[in-house]
Structure formats: C-alpha cells, structure tokens
C-alpha positions in Angstrom: 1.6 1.9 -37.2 0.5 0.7 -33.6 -2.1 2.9 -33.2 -4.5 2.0 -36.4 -4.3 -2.0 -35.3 -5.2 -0.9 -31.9 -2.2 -1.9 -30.2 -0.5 0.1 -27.5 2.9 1.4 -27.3 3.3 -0.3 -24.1 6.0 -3.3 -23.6 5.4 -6.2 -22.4 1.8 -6.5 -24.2 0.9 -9.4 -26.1 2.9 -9.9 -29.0 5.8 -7.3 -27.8 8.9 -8.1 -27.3 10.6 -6.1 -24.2 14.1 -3.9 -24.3 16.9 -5.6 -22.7 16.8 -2.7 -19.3 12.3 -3.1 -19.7 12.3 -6.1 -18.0 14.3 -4.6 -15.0 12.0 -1.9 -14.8 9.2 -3.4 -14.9 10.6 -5.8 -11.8 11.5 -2.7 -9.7 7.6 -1.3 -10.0 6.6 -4.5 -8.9 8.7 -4.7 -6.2 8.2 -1.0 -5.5 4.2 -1.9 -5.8 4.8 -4.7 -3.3 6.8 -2.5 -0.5 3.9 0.1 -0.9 1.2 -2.2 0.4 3.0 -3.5 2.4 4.0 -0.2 4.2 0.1 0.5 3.8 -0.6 -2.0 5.4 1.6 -1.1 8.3 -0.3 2.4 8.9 -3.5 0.7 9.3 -2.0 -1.5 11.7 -0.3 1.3 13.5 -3.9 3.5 13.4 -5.5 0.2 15.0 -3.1 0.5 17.6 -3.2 3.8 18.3 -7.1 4.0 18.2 -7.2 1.2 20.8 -5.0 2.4 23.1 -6.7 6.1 23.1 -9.7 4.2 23.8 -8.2 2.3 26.6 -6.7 5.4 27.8 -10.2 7.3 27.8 -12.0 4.3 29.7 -9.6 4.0 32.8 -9.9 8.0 33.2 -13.9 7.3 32.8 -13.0 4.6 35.7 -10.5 7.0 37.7 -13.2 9.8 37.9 -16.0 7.7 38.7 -14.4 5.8 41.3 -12.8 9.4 43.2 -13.9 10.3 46.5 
C-alpha cells in the first residue's frame, strides 16, 4: 500500500516505473509548461511596449501644447 510507506501515487517518482503513454504525457506538460512562459513572457514585452509608447505619446502632446501660440 503506497500510502502507509509514504510514497505517492504519482509516476515518475523515485523508484516508479512509468506507463508506456506516461512518459509522453509528461513530455507534452513540459512542453506545454515551456510555450506558457514563453507566451508570458511575450505580454510583458508587449505591456513594455505599449507603456512606452503611451508615455511617448503623452510627452510630445505635453511638448505640442506648450510650444502653441
């Protein structure tokens, strides 16, 4: 019984052997894992940019209305 040794139900633990389709699984999460940052990482890069140019935006209007006659 796995749970009165303490060990977990879970493959790929130490001392498990995985099911022939596990180890598939397991290497679509990663990859699925891996696209997630990765498309995470992408927002904050789009935010940045967005941020940056609203800001840039905001300053040469600053610059237009100060500059009007």
């Amino acid at each position: 019984m796995p749970e009165e040794s303490g060990e977990s139900e879970q493959p790929g633990k130490l001392g498990e052997s995985l099911q022939p389709g596990e180890a598939g699984e397991l290497s679509l999460e990663r990859r699925r894992l891996a696209e997630e940052k990765k498309n995470e990482r992408y927002v904050w890069w789009y935010l940045a940019y967005f941020l940056f140019g609203i800001h840039l935006v905001a300053f040469v209007m600053i610059y237009a209305v100060l500059h009007a006659k």
